[in-house]
C-alpha positions in Angstrom: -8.7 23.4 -20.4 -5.9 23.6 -22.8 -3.8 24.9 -19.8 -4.3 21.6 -18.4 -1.5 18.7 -18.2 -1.8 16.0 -20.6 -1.2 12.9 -18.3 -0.7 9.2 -19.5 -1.5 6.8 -16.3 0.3 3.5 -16.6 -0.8 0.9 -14.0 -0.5 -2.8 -14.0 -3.6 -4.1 -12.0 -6.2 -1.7 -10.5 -5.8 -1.0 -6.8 -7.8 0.9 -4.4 -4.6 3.4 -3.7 -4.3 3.6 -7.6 -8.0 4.5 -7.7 -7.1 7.0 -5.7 -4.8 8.3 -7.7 -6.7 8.1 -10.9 -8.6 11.1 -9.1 -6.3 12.9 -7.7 -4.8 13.3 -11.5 -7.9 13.7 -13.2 -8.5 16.4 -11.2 -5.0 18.3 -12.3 -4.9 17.7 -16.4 -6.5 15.7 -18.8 -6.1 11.9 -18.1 -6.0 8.8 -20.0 -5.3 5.7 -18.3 -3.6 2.2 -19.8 -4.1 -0.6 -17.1 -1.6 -3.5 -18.6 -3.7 -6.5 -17.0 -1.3 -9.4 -18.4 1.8 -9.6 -20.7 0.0 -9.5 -23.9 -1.6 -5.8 -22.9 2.4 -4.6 -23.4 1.6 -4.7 -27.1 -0.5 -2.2 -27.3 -1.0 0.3 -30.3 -2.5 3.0 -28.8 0.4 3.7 -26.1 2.4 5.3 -29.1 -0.8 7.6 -29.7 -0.9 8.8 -26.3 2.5 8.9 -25.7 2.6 11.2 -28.7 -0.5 12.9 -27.0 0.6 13.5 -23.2 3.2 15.9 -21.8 3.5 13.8 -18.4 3.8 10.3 -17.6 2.4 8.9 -14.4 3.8 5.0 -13.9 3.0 3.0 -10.6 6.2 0.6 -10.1 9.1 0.2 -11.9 8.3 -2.7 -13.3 7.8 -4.8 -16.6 4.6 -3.1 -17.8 7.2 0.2 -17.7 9.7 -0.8 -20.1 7.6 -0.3 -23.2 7.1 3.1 -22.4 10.4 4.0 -20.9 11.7 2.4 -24.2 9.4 4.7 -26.4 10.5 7.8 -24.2 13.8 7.5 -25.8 12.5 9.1 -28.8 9.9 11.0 -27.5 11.3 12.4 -24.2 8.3 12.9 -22.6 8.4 13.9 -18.7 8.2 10.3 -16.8 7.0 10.2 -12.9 7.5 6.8 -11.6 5.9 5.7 -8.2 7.7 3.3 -6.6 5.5 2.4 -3.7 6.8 -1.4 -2.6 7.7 -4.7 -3.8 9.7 -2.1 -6.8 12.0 -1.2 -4.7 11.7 -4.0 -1.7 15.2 -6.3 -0.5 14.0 -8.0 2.0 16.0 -11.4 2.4 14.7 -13.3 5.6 11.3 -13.5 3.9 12.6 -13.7 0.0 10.9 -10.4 -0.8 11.6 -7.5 -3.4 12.3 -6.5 -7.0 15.8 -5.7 -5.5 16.2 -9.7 -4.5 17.0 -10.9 -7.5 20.0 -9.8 -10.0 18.4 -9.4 -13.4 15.1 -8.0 -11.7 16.9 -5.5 -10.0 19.1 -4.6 -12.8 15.3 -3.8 -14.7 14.6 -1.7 -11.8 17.5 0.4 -11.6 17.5 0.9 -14.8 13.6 1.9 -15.4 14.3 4.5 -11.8 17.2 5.8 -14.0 15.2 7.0 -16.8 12.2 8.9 -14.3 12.9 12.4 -14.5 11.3 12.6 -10.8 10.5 9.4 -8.5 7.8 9.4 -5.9 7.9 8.1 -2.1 5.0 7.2 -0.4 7.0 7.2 3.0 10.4 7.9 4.5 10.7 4.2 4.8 10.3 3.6 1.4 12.0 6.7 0.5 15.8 5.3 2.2 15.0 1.8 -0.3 14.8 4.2 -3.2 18.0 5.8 -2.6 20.0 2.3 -1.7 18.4 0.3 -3.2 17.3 1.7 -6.6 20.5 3.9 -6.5 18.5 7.0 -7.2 19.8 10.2 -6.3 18.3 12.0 -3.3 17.3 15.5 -5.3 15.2 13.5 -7.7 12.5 11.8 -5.0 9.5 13.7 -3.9 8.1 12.4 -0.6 4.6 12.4 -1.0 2.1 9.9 1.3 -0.4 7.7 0.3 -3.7 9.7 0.7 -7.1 7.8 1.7 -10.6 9.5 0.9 -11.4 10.0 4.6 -8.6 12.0 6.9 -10.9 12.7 9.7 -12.1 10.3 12.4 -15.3 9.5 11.7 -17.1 6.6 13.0 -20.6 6.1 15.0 -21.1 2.3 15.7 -20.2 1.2 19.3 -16.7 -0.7 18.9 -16.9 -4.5 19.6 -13.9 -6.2 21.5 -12.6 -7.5 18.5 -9.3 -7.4 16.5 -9.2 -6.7 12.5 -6.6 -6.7 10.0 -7.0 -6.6 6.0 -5.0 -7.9 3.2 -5.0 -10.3 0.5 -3.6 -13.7 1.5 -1.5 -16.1 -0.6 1.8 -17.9 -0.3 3.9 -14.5 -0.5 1.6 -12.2 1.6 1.3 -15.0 4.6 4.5 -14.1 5.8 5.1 -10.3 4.5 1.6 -9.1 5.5 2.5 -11.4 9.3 -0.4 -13.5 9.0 1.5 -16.2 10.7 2.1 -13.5 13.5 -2.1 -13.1 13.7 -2.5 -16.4 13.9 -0.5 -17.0 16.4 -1.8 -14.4 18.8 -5.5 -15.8 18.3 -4.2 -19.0 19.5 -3.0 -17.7 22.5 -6.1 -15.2 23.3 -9.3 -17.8 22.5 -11.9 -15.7 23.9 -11.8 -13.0 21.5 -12.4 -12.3 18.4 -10.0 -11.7 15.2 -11.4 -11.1 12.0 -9.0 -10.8 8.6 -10.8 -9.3 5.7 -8.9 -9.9 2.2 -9.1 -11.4 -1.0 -7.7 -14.9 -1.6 -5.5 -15.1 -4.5 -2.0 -16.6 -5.8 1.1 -14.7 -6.0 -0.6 -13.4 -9.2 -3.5 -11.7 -8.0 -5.6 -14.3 -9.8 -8.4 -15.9 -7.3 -7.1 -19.2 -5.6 -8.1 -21.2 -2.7 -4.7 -23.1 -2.2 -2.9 -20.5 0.8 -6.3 -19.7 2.1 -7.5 -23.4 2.8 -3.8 -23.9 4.6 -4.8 -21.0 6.7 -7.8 -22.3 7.8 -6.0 -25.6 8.4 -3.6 -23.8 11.0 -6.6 -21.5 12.1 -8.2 -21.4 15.4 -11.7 -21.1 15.2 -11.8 -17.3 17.2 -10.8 -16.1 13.4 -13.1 -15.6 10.7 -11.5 -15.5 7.7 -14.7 -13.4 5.2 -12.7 -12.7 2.1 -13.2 -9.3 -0.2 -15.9 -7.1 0.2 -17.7 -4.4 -0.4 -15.9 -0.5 0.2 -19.2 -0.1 2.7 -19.1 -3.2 4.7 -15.2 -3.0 5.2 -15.8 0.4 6.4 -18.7 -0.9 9.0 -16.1 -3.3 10.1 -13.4 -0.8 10.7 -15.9 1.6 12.7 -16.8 -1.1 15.1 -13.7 -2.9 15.8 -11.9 -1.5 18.7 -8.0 -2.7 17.7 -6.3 -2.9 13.9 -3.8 -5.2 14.1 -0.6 -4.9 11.5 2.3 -7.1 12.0 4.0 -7.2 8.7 7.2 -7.9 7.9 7.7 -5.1 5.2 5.4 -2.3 4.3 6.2 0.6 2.3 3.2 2.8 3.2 -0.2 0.8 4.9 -3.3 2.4 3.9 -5.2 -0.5 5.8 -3.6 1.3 8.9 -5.0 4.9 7.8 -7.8 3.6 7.4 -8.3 2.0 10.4 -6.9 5.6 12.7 -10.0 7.4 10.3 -12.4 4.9 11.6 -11.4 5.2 15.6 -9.4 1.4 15.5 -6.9 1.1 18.1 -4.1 0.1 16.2 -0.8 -1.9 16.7 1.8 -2.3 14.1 5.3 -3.8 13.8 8.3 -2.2 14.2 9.2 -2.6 10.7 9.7 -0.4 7.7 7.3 2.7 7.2 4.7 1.2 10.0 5.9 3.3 13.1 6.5 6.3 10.7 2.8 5.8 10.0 1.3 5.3 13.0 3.6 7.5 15.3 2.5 8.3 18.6 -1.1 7.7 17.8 -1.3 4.2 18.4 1.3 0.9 19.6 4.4 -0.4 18.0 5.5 -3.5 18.7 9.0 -6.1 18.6 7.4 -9.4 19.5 4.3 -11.9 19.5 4.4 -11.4 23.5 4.5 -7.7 23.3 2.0 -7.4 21.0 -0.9 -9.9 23.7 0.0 -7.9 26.3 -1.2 -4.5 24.7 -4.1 -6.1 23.2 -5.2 -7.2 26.5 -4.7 -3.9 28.3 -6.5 -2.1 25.4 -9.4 -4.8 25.4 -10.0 -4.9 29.5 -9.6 -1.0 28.6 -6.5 -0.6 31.6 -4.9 1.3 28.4 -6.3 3.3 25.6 -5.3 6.1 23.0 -6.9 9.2 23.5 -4.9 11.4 21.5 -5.9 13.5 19.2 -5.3 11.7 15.7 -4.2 14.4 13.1 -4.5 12.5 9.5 -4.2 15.5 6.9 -1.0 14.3 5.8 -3.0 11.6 4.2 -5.7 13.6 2.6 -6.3 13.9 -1.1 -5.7 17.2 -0.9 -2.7 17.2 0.7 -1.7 14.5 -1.9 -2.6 16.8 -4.8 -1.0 19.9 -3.9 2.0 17.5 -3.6 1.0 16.6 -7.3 0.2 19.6 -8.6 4.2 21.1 -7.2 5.8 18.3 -8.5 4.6 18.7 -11.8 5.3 22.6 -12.1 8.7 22.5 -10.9 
């Protein structure tokens, strides 16, 4: 045991991916986790003690709940890993999106990716916004893909001809996550079923009603809208739907999309960002709202399907952790 890494886990916000994660690196050292929940949380006496404590520093985002510890490392030169899986790292203009957006937020960035002794891709996608947009030298990112606790098909319910996509909607995830886009297809196929699973929040994360009751508003009533669940009714919904439908305007990985492949979901993505890289030949890409209704009505009249074989082991937790476990011996 006393071979084992000492790992301090900075997060700001628990995730499902982060969860994830939280195994992944227990399984490789000894783990203590700070979860900075609000502003007031970057005060916090005990990250001296376990920065004192650790050997290796595992941060998701380079963001503000980074800086006390980045500042800290100055003395203590600890070994800092920084993930920088998304909106870190994101310039994405037409829809206002990205850390990299703004001057002074960008500047933080940069700076916070300077100080990582080793940054971490979760795609090639978001491995190119690393390098111009962070301005981090090439030799120090690891590409190492999200991993999902299922990487082989499994599912036994008989799919229903319905369409699913998940993710949280507020005012900044209506356009990135192309909710707009899923909306609009429903309107134009009225017969079948779209269902969006997701929690509704503001920009925050904190629970709100306000983007979620304009939805509705704009909604045709083929869409249910059910909200957050459960791990086990999400997955029921992914083994019966026949199609997962992705049209976001930036994504640096899309577990959602994994997900969906595991449970046997047909799925169609945008052309944009780490998407195709994701899906690859296994399931649809697509440039337009038109292009998109035509492949789900070939895939729902069943005059197209995807029979290929679907190899996910890129995306397994073990895969994942050997990744891990190289990147913290080298």
């Amino acid at each position: 045991m006393n071979n084992k890494k000492k790992i301090l886990y900075i997060i700001s916000g628990e995730t499902g991916y982060k969860k994830t994660d939280e195994i992944i690196l227990r399984s490789l050292g000894n783990l203590r986790k700070l979860n900075y929940k609000s502003n007031w949380n970057y005060i916090n006496p005990q990250l001296l003690f376990n920065l004192i404590w650790c050997n290796t520093i595992v941060i998701w985002f380079a963001s503000f709940h980074a800086v006390p510890v980045i500042l800290l490392n100055y003395i203590l030169n600890k070994r800092v890993i920084i993930i920088a899986g998304g909106f870190d790292v994101a310039n994405v203009p037409n829809i206002n999106y990205g850390a990299m957006r703004g001057k002074s937020r960008a500047k933080l960035g940069k700076w916070l990716l300077s100080r990582a002794h080793s940054v971490v891709a979760v795609s090639k996608s978001n491995r190119q916004e690393i390098i111009d947009n962070g301005k981090v030298p090439p030799k120090k990112i690891s590409l190492i893909y999200n991993a999902i606790p299922e990487s082989i098909i499994t599912h036994t319910l008989k799919k229903k001809n319905q369409v699913l996509t998940i993710g949280e909607i507020n005012e900044e995830t209506y356009l990135r996550k192309g909710l707009d886009r899923f909306i609009k297809i429903a309107k134009i196929m009225p017969t079948t079923q779209f269902i969006h699973i997701g929690k509704w929040t503001d920009k925050k994360g904190h629970r709100c009603s306000k983007t979620i009751d304009y939805v509705k508003s704009i909604s045709p009533s083929n869409i249910k809208y059910i909200g957050f669940v459960k791990k086990d009714t999400l997955q029921k919904y992914f083994s019966e739907s026949k199609v997962y439908l992705q049209l976001s305007r930036h994504e640096a990985f899309g577990v959602s999309v994994v997900e969906a492949m595991s449970k046997g979901c047909i799925t169609i993505v945008s052309k944009e960002y780490a998407l195709p890289e994701i899906v690859k030949n296994y399931g649809y890409t697509v440039s337009s709202i038109t292009e998109a209704v035509e492949k789900l009505i070939n895939i729902l009249s069943e005059r197209e399907s995807n029979k290929k074989k679907i190899f996910l082991d890129k995306f397994s937790i073990t895969k994942r952790t050997k990744s891990f476990e190289k990147l913290f011996n080298t």
